[in-house]
C-alpha positions in Angstrom: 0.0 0.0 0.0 1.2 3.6 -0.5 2.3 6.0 2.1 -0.4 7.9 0.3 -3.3 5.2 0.6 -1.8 4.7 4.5 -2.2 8.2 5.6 -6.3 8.9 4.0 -6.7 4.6 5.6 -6.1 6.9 8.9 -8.2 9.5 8.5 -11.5 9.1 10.5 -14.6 10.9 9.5 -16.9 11.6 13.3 -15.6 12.9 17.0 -12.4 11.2 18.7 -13.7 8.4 22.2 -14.4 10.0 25.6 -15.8 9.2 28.5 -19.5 8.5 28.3 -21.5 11.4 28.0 -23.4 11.5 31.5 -24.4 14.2 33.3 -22.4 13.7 35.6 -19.6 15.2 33.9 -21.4 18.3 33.7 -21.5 18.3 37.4 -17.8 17.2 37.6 -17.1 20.2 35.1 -18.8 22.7 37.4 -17.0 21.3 40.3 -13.7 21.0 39.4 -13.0 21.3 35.9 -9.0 21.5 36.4 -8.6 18.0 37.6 -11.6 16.8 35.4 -9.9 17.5 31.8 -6.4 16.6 33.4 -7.7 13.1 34.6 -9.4 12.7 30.6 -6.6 13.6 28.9 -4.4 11.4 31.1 -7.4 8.2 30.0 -8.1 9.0 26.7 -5.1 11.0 25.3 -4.5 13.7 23.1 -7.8 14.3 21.5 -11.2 13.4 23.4 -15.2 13.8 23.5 -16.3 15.2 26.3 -19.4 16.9 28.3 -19.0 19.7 29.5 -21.4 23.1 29.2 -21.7 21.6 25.6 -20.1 18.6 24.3 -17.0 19.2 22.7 -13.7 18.1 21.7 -11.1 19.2 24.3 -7.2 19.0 23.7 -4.0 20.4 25.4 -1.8 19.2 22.7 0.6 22.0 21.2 0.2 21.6 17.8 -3.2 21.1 17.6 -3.6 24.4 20.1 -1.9 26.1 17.4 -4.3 24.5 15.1 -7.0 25.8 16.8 -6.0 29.2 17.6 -4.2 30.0 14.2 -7.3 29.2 12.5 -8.3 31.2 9.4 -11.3 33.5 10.7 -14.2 32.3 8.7 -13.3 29.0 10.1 -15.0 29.6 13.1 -19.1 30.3 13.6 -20.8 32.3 16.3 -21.8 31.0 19.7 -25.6 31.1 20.0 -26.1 30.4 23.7 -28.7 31.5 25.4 -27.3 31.3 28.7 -24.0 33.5 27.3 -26.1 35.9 25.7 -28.0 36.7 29.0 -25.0 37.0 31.0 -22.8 39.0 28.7 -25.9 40.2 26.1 -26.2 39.5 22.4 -24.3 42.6 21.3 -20.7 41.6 23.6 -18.0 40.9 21.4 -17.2 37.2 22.7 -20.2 35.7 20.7 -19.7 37.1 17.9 -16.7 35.1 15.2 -15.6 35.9 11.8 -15.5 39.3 10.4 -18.1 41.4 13.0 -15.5 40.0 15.8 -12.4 41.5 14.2 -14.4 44.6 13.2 -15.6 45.1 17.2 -11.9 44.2 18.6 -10.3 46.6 16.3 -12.1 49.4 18.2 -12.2 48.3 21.6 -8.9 46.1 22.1 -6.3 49.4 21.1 -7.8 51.3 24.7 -7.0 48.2 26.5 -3.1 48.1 25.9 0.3 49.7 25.7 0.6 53.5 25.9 -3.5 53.8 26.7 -2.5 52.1 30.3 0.2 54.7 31.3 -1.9 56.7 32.9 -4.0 54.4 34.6 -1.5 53.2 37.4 -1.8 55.8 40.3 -5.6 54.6 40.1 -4.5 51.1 40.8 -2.0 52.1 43.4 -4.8 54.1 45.3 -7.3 51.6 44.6 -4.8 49.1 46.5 -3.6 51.3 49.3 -7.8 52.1 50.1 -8.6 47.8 50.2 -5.5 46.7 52.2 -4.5 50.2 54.0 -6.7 49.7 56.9 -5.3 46.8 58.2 -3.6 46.6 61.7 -0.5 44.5 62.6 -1.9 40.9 63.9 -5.1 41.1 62.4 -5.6 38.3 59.8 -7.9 38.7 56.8 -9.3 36.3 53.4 -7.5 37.6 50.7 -10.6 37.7 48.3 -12.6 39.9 50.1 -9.7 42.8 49.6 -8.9 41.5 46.2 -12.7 42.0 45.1 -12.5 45.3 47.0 -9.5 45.8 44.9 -10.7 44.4 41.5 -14.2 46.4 41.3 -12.6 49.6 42.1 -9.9 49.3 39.6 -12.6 48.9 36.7 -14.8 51.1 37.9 -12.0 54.0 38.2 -9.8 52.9 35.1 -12.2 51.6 32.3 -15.7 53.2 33.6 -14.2 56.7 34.7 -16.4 56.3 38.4 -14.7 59.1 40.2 -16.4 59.3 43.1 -17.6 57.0 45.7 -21.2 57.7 45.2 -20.6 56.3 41.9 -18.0 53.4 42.5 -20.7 52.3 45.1 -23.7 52.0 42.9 -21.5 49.8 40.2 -19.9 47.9 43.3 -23.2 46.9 44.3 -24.9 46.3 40.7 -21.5 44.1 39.5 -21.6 42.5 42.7 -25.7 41.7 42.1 -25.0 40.7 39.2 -22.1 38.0 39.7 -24.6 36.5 42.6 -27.1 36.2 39.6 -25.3 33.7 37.3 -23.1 32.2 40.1 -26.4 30.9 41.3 -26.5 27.3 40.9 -29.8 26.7 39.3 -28.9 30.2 37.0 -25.8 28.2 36.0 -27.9 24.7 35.5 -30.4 26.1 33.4 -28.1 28.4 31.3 -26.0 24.7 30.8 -28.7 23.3 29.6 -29.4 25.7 27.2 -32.8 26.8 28.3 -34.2 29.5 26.6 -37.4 30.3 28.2 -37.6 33.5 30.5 -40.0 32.2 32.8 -37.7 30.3 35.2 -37.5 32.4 38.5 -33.3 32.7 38.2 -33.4 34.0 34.7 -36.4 36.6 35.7 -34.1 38.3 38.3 -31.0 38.3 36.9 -32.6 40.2 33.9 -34.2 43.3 36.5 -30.5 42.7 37.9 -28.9 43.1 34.5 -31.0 45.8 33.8 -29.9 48.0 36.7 -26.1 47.7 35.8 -27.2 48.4 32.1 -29.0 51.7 33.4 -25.3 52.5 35.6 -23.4 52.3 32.2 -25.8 54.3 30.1 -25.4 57.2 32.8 -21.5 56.4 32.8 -21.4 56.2 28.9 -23.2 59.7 28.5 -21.3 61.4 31.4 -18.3 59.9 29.0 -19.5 62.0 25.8 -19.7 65.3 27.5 -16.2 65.1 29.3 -14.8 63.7 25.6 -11.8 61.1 25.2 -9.2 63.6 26.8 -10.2 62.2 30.1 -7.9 58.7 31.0 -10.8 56.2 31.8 -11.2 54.0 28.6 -15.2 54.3 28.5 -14.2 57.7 27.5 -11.7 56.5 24.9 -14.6 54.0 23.5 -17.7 56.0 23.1 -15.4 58.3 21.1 -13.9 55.7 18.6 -15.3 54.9 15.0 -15.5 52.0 13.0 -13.3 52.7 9.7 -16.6 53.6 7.8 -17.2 56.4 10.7 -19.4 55.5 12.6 -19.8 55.0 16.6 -20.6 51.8 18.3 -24.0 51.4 19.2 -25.0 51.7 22.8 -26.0 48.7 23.2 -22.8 46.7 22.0 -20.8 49.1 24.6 -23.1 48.1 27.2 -22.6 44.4 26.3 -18.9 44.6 26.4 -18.3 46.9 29.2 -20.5 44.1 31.3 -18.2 41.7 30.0 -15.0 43.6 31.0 -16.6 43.8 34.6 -16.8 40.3 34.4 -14.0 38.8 33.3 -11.8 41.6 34.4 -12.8 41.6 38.0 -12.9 37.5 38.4 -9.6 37.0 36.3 -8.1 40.2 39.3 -9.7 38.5 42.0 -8.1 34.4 41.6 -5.3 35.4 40.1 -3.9 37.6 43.5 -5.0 35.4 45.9 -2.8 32.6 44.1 -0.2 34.9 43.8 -0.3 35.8 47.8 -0.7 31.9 48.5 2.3 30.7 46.3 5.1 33.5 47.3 3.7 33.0 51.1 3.9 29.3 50.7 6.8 29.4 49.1 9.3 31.4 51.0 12.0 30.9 48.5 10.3 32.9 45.4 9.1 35.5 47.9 12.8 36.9 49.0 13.7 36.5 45.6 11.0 39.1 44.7 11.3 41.1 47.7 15.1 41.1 46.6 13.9 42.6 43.1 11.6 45.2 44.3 13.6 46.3 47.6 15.7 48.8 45.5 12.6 50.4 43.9 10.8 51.1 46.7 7.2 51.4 47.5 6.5 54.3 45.6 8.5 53.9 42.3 8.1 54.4 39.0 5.0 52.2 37.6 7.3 52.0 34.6 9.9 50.7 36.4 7.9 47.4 37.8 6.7 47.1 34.6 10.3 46.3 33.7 10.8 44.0 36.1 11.7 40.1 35.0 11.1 37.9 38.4 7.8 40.3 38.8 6.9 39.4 35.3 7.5 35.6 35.8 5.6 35.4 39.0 2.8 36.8 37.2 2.6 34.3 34.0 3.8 31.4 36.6 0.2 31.7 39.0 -1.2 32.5 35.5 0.0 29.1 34.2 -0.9 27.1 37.0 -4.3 28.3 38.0 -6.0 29.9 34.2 -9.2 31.5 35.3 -10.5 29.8 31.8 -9.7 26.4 31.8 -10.7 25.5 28.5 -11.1 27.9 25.2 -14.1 26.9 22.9 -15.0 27.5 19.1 -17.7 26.4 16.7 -17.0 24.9 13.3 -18.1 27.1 10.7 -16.5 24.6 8.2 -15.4 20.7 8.4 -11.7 20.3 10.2 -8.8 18.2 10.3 -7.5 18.0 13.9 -5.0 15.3 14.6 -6.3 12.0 12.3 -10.1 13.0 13.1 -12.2 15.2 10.2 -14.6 17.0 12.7 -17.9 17.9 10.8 -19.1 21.7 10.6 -21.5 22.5 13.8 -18.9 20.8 16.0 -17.8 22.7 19.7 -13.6 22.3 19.4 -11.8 23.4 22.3 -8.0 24.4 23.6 -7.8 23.3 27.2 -5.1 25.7 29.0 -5.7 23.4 32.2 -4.4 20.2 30.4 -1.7 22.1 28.1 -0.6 24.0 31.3 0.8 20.8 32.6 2.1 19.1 29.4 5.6 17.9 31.4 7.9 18.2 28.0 6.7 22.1 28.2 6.9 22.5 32.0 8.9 19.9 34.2 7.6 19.3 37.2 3.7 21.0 36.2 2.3 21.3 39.8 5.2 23.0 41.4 5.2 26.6 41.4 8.3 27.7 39.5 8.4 31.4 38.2 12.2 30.7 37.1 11.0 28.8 34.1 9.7 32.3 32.5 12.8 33.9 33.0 15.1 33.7 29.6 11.9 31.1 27.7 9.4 32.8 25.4 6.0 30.1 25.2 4.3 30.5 22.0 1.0 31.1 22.0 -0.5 27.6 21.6 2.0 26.8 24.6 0.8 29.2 26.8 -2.9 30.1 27.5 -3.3 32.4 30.1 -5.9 34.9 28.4 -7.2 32.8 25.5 -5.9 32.6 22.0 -6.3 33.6 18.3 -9.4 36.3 17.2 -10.6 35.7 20.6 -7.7 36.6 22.8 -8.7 38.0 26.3 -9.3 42.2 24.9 -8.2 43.1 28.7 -5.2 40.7 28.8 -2.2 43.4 29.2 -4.8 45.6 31.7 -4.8 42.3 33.6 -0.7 41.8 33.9 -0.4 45.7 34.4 -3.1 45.1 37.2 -1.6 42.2 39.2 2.3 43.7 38.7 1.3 47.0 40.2 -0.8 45.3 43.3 1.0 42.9 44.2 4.8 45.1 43.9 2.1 47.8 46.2 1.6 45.3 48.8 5.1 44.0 49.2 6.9 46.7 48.9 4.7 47.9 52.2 3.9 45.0 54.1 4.8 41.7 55.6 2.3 38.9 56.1 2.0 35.2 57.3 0.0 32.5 55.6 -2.7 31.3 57.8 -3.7 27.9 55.2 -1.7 24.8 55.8 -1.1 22.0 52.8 -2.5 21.9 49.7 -5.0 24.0 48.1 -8.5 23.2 47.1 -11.0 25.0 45.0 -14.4 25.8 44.6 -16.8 27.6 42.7 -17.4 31.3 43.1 -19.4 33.1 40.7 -18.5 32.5 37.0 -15.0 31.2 38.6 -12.9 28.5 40.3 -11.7 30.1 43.5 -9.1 28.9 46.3 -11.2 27.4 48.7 -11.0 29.2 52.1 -10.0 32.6 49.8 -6.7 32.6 51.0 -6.1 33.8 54.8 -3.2 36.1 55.6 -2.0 37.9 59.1 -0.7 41.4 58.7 2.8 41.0 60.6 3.1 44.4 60.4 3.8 47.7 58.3 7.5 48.6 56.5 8.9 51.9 57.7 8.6 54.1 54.6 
């Protein structure tokens, strides 16, 4: 037979073996979807079937993460779920593929990075200093009550220009009404069973509850247009953008994807610090080492400065690497594809599982151990490394994110000592739309630095 003949004989039209599909993966998905896929992929290999809010077909293999993520864009259809569409509304840029998803990250992503964050640090600093300044020496604390305190406030000042506390209240308690909403457990059931009904009771109240936040961000969003786009908050920089033909985006889209920036941006803030705070407390090693690197600085130093960084930068990707906020990054066949020997048929849910490629042992020796040394002189590509997503739909907020946790954390220890109050291993839970550490992470303030 030719080599030819061999390679179509191992071609297989249909979806790759799994598990059953029970729904009791669902559950095990909503529980603990880290150790879930890892356990899979360790079973059934490279390529598998699985349930999880849809069936799809997960992998954490490089080259077909690349596969998946270099996609061309009309690959790829749009996500019509009803339970995403309530959350994050029908207008919000992460249902949307093809063409109308480059168009609306063209105009929104540019406000979200490089020079556009400069002048966004002192809010983060003050933002820190007001969540974790009150603290006295001895008294111990749960890490994400101050990191949600923290979060919120850094969204509300940075990207929706809430300069006051009048204002930054009536979001905090709106975003905070609203993450109760969908982190409801029969909210997240029905939505995961793609009910599309409004009756149900948990669907009825989270749309008055949506409804509030929307009527915050129209107030925010026309405050925005008077003060015009010389004013730092990106809401400003947004409402004042065009589309190439010249026109503004509609209301409603910014709504959508401002409530999705509140979302994932808060959540992704919240885990990702109270990992952080765990590992360098847990491991006292990695936190002289950075105490070491920001020590000549000092607390009040050039933002630019910490940017610069390199331990600072790989403690950062490290907690980012071990603990992704989104475990698994999912698409929709617009068109058949060819992943690994399997021809998946158009209408199929693909997916690039961070959680399983995060702990591929030929990428990262020794996966579970925290290790921010192996970022230091190593570039991952981007189907190694999936921290914030990949391809067309790469996290918009990702470099607000790093510029977030950088300036926090270097704010924190750069003022403070602490003690780690959890003992052994970590567990995690569900919180909202995200997998938390289980007891939020308990510190003791040992006491202030002399400044």
């Amino acid at each position: 037979m030719s080599e030819a003949a061999i390679a179509s004989s191992a071609v297989i039209a249909g979806l790759p073996p799994g598990p059953p599909l029970r729904p009791l993966q669902l559950y095990r998905y909503m529980r603990n979807p880290y150790s879930m896929l890892r356990g899979y992929a360790r079973e059934y290999g490279n390529l598998f079937t699985v349930q999880t809010v849809r069936v799809c077909v997960m992998t954490g293999r490089p080259d077909l993460v690349r596969r998946i993520i270099g996609a061309p864009i009309d690959q790829y259809g749009s996500r019509n779920e009803p339970g995403a569409a309530r959350v994050f509304g029908k207008r919000a840029f992460t249902l949307l593929s093809g063409r109308p998803l480059r168009r609306e990250r063209r105009l929104i992503v540019p406000h979200f990075q490089g020079e556009a964050l400069t002048a966004l640090g002192g809010m983060i600093r003050d933002a820190t200093l007001e969540a974790f300044g009150n603290l006295q020496p001895g008294e111990s604390f749960v890490v994400r009550e101050r990191a949600l305190d923290v979060a919120l406030d850094v969204i509300l000042r940075t990207v929706l220009g809430a300069d006051t506390p009048e204002r930054r209240a009536a979001f905090r308690d709106a975003v905070r009404a609203l993450t109760k909403g969908y982190g409801n457990p029969a909210f997240l059931m029905l939505a995961a069973m793609q009910i599309k009904q409004d009756w149900p009771p948990p669907f009825r109240r989270f749309t008055a509850i949506r409804r509030r936040l929307e009527n915050l961000l129209q107030d925010a969003m026309d405050r925005a247009r008077r003060e015009g786009p010389a004013k730092a908050a990106i809401l400003n920089r947004v409402v004042a953008a065009r589309y190439e033909d010249g026109t503004p985006m509609p209301d409603e889209a910014i709504r959508d994807n401002m409530i999705t920036t509140l979302i994932a941006g808060h959540e992704t803030s919240v885990v990702s610090l109270s990992w952080a705070l765990y590992w360098l407390h847990r491991d006292r090693r990695c936190l002289e080492l950075l105490l070491d690197e920001l020590r000549p600085l000092g607390p009040d130093a050039d933002l630019a400065a910490w940017m610069r960084l390199p331990y600072l930068d790989a403690v950062v990707k490290e907690v980012l690497r071990l603990w992704p906020v989104v475990t698994d990054i999912n698409r929709v066949l617009a068109q058949p594809m060819q992943l690994d020997r399997y021809v998946l048929p158009a209408g199929t849910t693909i997916a690039a599982s961070s959680a399983i490629l995060h702990y591929d042992p030929d990428l990262y020796p020794d996966p579970d151990t925290f290790r921010p040394e192996r970022f230091i002189g190593r570039r991952f590509g981007p189907h190694e490394y999936l921290a914030f997503g990949g391809g067309e739909r790469m996290c918009p907020g990702s470099h607000l994110a790093v510029f977030e946790l950088k300036i926090v954390l270097a704010t924190l220890l750069t003022r403070y000592r602490y003690t780690l109050l959890d003992e052994g291993p970590m567990t995690v839970r569900r919180v909202g739309g995200a997998m938390m550490p289980a007891t939020g992470i308990r510190l003791r303030l040992d006491g202030t630095l002399q400044q």
